[in-house]
KOLMARKOL-486697 format. One record per residue (C-alpha): residue number from 1; x, y, z. Coordinates in nm, 4 decimals, decimal comma. Example, Ala and Ser with C-alpha at 12.3 -4.5 7.8 and 13.67 -1.06 7.14 Angstrom:
2
+-----+----------+----------+----------+
!   k !        X !        Y !        Z !
+-----+----------+----------+----------+
!   1 !   1,2300 !  -0,4500 !   0,7800 !
!   2 !   1,3670 !  -0,1060 !   0,7140 !
+-----+----------+----------+----------+
***
This chain:
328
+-----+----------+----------+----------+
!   k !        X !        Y !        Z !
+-----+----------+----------+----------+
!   1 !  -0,6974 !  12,0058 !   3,9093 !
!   2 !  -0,4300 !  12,1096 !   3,6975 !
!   3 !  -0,4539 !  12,4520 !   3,5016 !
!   4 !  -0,4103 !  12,4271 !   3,1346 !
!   5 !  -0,0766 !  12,6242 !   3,1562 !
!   6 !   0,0518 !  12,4150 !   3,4000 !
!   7 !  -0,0152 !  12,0499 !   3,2188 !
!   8 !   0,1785 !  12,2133 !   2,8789 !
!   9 !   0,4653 !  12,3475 !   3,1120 !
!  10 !   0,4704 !  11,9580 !   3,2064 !
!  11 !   0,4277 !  11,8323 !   2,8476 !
!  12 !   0,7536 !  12,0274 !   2,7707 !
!  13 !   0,9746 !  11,9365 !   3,0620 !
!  14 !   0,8687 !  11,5604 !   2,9926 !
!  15 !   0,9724 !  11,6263 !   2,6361 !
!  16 !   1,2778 !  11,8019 !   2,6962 !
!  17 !   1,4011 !  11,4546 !   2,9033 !
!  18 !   1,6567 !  11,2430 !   2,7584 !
!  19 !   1,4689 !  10,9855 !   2,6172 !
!  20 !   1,6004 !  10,6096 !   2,7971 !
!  21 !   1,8590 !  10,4125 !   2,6862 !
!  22 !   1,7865 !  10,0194 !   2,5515 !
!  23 !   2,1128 !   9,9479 !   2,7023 !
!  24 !   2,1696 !   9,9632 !   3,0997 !
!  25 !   2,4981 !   9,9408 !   3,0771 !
!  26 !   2,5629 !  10,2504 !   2,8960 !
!  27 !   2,6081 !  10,5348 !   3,1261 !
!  28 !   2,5431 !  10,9263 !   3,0913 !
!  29 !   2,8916 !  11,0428 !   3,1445 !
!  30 !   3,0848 !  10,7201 !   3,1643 !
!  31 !   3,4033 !  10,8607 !   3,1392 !
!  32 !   3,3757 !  11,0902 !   3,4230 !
!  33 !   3,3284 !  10,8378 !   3,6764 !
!  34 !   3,4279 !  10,5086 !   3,5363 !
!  35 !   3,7953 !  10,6139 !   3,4053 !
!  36 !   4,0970 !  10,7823 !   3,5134 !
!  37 !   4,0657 !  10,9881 !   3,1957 !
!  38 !   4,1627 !  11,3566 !   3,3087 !
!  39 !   4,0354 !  11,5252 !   2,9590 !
!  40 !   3,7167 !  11,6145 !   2,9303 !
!  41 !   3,6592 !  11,3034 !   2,6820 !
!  42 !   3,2870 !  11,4508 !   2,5085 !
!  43 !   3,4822 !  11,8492 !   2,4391 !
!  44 !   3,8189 !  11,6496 !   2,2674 !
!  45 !   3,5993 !  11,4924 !   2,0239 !
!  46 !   3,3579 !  11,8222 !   1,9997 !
!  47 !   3,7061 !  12,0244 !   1,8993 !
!  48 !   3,8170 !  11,7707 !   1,6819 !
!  49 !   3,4674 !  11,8086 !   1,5507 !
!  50 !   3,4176 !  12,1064 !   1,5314 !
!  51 !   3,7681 !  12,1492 !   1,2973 !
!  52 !   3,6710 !  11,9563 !   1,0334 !
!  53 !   3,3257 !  12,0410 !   0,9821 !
!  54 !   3,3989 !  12,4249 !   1,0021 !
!  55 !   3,6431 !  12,3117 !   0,6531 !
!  56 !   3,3741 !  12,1387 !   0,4992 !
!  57 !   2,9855 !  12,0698 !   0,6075 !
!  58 !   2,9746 !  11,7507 !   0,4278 !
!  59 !   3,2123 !  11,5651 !   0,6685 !
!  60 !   2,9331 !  11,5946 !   0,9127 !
!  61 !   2,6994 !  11,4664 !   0,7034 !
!  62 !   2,9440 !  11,1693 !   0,6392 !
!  63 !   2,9674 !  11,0998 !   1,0542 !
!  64 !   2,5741 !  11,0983 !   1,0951 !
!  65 !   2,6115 !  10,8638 !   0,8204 !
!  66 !   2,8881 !  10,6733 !   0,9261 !
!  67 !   2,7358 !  10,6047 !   1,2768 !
!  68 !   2,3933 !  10,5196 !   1,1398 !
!  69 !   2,5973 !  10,2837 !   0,8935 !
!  70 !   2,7646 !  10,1325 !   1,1441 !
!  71 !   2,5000 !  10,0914 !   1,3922 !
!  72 !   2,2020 !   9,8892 !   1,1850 !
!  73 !   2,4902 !   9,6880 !   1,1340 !
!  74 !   2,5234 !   9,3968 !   1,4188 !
!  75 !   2,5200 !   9,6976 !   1,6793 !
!  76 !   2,7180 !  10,0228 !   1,7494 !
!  77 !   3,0416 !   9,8370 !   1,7909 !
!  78 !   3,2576 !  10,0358 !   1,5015 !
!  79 !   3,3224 !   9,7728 !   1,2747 !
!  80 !   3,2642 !   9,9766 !   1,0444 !
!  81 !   3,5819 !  10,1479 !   1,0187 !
!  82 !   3,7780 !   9,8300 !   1,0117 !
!  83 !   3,9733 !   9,8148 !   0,7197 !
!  84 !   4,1141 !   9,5391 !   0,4942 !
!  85 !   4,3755 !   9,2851 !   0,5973 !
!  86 !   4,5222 !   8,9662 !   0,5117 !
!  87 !   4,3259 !   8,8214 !   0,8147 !
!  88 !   3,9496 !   9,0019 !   0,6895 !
!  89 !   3,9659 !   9,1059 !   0,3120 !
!  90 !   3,5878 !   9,2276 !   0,3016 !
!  91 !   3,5013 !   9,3964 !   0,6237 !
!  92 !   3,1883 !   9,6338 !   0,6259 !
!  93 !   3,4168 !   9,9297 !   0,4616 !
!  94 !   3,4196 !   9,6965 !   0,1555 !
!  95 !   3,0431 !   9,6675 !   0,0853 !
!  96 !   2,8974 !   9,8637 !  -0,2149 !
!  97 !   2,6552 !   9,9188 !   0,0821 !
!  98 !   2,9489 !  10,1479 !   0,2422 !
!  99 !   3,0396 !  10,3333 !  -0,0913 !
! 100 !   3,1830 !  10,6789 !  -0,0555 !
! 101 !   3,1719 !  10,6646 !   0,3382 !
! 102 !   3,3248 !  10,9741 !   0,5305 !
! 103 !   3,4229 !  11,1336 !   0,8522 !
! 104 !   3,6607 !  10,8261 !   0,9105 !
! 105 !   3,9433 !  11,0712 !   0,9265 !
! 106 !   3,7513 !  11,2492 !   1,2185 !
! 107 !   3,7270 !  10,9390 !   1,4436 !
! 108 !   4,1246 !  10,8537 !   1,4047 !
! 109 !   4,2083 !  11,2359 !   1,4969 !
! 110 !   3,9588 !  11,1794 !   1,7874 !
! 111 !   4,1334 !  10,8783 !   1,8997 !
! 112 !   4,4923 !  10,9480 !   1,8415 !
! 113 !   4,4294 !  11,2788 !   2,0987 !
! 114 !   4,2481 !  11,0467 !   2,3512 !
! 115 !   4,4889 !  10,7156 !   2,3051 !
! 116 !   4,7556 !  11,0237 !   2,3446 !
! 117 !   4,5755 !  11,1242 !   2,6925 !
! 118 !   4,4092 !  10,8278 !   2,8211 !
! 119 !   4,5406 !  10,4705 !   2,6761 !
! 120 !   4,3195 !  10,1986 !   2,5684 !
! 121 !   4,0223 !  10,3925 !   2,7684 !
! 122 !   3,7887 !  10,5281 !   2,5480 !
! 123 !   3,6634 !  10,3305 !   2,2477 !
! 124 !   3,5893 !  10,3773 !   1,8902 !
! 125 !   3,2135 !  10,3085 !   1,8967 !
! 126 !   3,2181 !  10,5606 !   2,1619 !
! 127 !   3,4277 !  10,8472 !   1,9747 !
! 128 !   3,1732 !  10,7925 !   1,6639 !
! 129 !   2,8629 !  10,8576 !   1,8717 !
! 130 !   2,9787 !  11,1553 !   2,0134 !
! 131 !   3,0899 !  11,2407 !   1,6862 !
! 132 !   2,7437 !  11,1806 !   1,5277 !
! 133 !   2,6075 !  11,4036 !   1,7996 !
! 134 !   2,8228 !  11,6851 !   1,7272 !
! 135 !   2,7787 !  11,6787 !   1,3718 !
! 136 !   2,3907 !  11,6942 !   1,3930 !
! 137 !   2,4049 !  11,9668 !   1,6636 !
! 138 !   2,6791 !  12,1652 !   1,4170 !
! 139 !   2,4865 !  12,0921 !   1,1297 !
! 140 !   2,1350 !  12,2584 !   1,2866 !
! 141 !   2,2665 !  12,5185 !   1,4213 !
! 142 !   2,1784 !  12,3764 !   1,7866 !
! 143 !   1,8530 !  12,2834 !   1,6823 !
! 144 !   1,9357 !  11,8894 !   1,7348 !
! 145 !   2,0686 !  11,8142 !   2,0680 !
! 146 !   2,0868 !  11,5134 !   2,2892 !
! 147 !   2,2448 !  11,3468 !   2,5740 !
! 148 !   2,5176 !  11,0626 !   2,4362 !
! 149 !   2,4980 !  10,7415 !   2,6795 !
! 150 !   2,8314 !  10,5893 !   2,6773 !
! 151 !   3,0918 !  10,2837 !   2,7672 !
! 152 !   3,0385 !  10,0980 !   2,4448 !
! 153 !   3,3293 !   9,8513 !   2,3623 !
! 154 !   3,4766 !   9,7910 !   1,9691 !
! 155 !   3,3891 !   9,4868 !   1,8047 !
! 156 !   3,6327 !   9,2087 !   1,6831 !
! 157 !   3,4520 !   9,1576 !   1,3792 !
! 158 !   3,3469 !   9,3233 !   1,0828 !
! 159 !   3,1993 !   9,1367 !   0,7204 !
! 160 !   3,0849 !   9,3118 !   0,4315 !
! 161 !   2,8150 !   9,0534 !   0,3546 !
! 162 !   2,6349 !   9,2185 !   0,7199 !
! 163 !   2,6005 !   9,5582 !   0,5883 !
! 164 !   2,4221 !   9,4375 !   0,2239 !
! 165 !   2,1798 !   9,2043 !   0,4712 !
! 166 !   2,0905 !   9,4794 !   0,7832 !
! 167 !   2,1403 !   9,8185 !   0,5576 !
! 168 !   1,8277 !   9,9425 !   0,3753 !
! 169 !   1,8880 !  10,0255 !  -0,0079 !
! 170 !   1,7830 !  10,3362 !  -0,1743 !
! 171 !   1,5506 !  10,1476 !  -0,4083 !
! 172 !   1,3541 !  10,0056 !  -0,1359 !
! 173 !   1,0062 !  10,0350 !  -0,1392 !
! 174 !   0,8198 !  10,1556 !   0,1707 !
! 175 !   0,7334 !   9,7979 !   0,3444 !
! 176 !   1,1213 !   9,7051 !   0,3283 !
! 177 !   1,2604 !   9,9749 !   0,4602 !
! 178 !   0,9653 !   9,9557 !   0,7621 !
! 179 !   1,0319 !   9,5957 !   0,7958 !
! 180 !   1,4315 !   9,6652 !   0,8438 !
! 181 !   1,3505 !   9,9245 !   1,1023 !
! 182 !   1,1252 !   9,7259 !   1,2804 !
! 183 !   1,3871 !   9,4511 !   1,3072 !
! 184 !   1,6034 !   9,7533 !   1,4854 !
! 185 !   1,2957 !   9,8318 !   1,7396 !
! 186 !   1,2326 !  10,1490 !   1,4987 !
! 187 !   0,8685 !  10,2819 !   1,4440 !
! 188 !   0,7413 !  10,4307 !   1,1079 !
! 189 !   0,7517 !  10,7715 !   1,2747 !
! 190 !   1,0895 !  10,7056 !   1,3848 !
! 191 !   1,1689 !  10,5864 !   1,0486 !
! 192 !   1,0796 !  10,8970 !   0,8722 !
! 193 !   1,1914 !  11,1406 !   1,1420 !
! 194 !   1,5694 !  10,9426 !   1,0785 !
! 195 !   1,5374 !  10,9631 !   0,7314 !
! 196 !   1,5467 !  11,3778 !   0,7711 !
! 197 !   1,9034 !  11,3094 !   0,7829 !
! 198 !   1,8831 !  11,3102 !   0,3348 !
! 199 !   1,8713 !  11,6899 !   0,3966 !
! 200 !   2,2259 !  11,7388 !   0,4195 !
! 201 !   2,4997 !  11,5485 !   0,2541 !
! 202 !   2,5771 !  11,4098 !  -0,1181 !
! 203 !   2,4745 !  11,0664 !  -0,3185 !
! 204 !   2,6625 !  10,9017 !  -0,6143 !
! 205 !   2,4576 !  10,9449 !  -0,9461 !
! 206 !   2,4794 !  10,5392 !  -0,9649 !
! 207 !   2,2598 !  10,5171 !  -0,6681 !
! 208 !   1,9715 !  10,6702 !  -0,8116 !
! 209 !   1,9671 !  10,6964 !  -1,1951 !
! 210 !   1,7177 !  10,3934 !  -1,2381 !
! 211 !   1,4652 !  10,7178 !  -1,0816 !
! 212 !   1,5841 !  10,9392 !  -1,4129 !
! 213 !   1,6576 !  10,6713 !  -1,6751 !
! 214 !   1,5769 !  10,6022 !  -1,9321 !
! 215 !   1,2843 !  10,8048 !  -1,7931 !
! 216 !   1,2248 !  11,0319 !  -1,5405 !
! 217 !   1,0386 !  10,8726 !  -1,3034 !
! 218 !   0,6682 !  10,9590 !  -1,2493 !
! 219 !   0,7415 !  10,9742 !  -0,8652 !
! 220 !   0,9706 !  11,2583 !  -0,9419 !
! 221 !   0,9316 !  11,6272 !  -1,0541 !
! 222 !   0,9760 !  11,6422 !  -1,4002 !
! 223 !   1,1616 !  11,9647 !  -1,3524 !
! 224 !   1,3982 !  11,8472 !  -1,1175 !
! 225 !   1,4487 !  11,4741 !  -1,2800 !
! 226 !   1,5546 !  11,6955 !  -1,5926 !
! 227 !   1,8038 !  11,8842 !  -1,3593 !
! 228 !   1,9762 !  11,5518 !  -1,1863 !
! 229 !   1,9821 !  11,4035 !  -1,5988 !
! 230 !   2,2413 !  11,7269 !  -1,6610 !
! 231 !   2,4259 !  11,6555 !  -1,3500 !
! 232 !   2,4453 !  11,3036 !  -1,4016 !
! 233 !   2,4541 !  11,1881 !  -1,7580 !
! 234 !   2,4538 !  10,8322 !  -1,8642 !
! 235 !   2,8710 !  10,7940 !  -1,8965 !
! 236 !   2,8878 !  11,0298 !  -1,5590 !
! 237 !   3,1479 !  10,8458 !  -1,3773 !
! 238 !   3,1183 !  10,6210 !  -1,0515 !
! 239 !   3,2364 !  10,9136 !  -0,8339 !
! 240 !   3,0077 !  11,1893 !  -0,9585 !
! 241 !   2,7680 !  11,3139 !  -0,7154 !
! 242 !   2,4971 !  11,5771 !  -0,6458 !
! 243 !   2,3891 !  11,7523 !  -0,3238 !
! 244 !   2,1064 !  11,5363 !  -0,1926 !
! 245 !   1,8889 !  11,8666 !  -0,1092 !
! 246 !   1,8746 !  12,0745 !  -0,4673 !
! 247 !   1,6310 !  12,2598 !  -0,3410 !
! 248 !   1,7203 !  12,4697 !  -0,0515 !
! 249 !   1,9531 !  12,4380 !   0,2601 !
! 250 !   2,2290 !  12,1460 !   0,1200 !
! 251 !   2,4561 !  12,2068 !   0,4071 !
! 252 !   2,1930 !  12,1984 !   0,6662 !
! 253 !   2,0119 !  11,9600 !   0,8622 !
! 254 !   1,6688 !  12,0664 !   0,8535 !
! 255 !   1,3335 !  12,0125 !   0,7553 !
! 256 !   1,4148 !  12,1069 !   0,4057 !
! 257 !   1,4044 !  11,7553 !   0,3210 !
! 258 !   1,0509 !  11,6998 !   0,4171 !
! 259 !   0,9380 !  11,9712 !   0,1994 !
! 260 !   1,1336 !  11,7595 !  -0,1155 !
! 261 !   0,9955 !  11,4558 !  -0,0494 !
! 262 !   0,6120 !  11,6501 !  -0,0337 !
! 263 !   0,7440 !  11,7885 !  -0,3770 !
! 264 !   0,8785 !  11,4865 !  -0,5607 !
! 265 !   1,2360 !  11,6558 !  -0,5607 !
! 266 !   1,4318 !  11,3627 !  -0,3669 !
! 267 !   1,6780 !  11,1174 !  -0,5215 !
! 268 !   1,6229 !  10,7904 !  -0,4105 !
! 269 !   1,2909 !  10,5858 !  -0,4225 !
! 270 !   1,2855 !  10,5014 !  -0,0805 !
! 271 !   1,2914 !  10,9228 !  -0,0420 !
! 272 !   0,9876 !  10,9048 !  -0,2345 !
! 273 !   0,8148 !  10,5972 !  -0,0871 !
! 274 !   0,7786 !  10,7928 !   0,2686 !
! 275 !   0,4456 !  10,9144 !   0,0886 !
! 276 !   0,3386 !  10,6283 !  -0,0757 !
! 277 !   0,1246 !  10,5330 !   0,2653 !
! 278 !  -0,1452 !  10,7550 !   0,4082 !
! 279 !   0,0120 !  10,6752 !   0,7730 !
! 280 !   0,3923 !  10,8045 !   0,6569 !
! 281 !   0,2939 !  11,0622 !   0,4410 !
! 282 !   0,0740 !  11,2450 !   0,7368 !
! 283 !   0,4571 !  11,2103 !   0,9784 !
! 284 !   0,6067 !  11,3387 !   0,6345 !
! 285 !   0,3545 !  11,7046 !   0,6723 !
! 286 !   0,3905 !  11,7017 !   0,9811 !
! 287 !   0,8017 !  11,7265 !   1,0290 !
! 288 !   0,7973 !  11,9406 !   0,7224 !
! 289 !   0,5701 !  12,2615 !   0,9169 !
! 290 !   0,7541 !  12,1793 !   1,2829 !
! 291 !   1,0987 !  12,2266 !   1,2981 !
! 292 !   1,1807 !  12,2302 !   1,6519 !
! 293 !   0,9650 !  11,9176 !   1,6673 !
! 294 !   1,1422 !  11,7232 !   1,4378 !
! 295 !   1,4598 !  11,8220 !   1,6043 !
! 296 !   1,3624 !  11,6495 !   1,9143 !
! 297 !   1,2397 !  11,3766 !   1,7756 !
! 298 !   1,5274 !  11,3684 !   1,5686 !
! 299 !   1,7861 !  11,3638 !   1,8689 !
! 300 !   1,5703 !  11,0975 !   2,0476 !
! 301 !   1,5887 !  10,8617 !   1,7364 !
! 302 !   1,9557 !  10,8897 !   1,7792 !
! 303 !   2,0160 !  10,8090 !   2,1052 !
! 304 !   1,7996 !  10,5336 !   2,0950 !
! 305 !   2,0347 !  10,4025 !   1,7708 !
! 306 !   2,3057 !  10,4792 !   1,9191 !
! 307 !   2,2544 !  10,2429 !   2,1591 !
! 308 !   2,1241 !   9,9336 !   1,9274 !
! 309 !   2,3107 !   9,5997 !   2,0178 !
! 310 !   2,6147 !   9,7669 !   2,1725 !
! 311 !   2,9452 !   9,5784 !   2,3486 !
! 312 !   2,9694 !   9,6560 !   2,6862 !
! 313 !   3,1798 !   9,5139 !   3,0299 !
! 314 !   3,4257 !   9,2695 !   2,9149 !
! 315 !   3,3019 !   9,2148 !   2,5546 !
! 316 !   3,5212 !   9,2959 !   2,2426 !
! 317 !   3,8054 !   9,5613 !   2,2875 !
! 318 !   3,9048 !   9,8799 !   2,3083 !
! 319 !   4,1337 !   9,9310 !   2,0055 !
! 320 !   4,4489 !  10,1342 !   1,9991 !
! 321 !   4,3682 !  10,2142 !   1,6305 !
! 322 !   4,0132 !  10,2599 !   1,5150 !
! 323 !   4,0906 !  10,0691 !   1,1544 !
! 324 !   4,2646 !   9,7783 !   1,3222 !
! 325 !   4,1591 !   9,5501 !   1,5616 !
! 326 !   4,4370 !   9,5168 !   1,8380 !
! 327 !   4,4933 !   9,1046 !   1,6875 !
! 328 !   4,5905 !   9,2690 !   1,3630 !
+-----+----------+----------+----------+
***
């Protein structure tokens, strides 16, 4: 029979696994043995990285974003960057959905040092994983780590209609945004281990002031609705924003947010709603007092996103330009 010690040694090594991919054809290190690539493809995009988040924290909050944005919609394919042309006047970008997205500068640096190295090889939807990767392990301090599966292919299409249908809004309440994950293949626990991500990063004052006017709502700490209504008057213009953590570690991704949301000191409603529920609220206590825990869960719920509906073998492209598709 097992000895105690021994069965939590194996707990922990099981833990520590890479969680499994829902995508076979995404490969651990793709680019090492499927490509002629001679850069080390993962370390380009780590330094590029690396550069801009040392400038300024929030453009790694703006890549976790961006990849989560671009994911839940129609797959990990990187329509999301696709901007406007004659051809496709409202891609994704274009949504109110997408408002104030960042990082995009990130993914063209990426991809004008690997298109520079290794032509039409490594794709877009690829660069942005890694990139969401790195940003969550810079962002922690190391705490959030996991293995990025790779050999996704760009999409050819991108609609801004797709992001306001698959994206779930901050005024959700807590059975929409559980129904929209579910549609993903996303639990409840996953659910509210993802939405740790509100810990870092910054919101628009137009995306949550039905929560502090004309009232403060009751969901809210009175304190802290009071704060947000002298950051964010009524005329406050469409690009003012506050930190999404006011309460502690803004430029870290931690379990800060947990804490908030136990305290009523979150922005949006569907913040809030993650203790409406008995079942949520207990996952809510529970990341709050383990951070290492919610780290790990954290960095599996990301690799299994990262690998929602992806493009693979001969489907879609692999774009010279991450904005453009290579028809124009």
């Amino acid at each position: 029979m097992a000895r105690c010690g021994d069965v939590i040694l194996l707990v922990i090594a099981l833990h520590a696994l890479p969680p499994p991919i829902t995508n076979a054809a995404l490969q651990d290190g793709f680019y090492g043995s499927n490509s002629n690539c001679t850069v080390d493809v993962e370390a380009a995009v780590m330094g590029v990285v690396q550069q801009y988040v040392s400038a300024d924290r929030g453009v790694g909050a703006g890549l976790i974003r961006l990849h989560f944005h671009d994911c839940f919609v129609k797959g990990c394919d990187a329509s999301v960057l696709i901007d406007p042309s004659p051809a496709n006047p409202d891609p994704e970008k274009t949504s109110p959905a997408n408002g104030g997205l960042r990082g995009i500068e990130v993914i063209q640096e990426a991809k004008r040092q690997l298109e520079s190295a290794c032509p039409e090889t490594v794709s877009c939807a690829d660069i942005l994983a890694f990139a969401a990767r790195d940003a969550a392990s810079i962002l922690s301090n190391g705490a959030v780590s996991y293995a990025v599966a790779s050999g996704r292919r760009d999409g050819l299409t991108s609609n801004s209609s797709d992001a306001m249908q698959n994206l779930p809004p901050p005024f959700a309440q807590l059975g929409q945004i559980t129904a929209i994950f579910a549609a993903k293949g996303f639990t409840q626990d996953e659910l509210v281990t993802l939405s740790g991500a509100h810990s870092i990063g910054r919101a628009h004052c137009s995306s949550f002031s039905e929560r502090i006017y004309p009232n403060v709502s009751e969901t809210m700490d009175a304190q802290y609705g009071e704060g947000l209504r002298r950051q964010c008057p009524p005329d406050a213009g469409a690009e003012v924003a506050v930190d999404q953590d006011q309460a502690g570690t803004p430029a870290d991704l931690d379990t800060q947010y947990y804490g908030n949301v136990l305290a009523g000191k979150v922005l949006f409603n569907s913040d809030s709603a993650l203790i409406s529920d008995d079942t949520t609220r207990r996952i809510v206590e529970e990341n709050a007092m383990d951070q290492a825990r919610w780290a790990a869960k954290f960095g599996g719920a990301m690799r299994k996103m990262s690998a929602l509906d992806v493009l693979t073998d001969g489907q879609g492209e692999i774009r010279r330009i991450c904005t453009v598709t290579n028809s124009g």
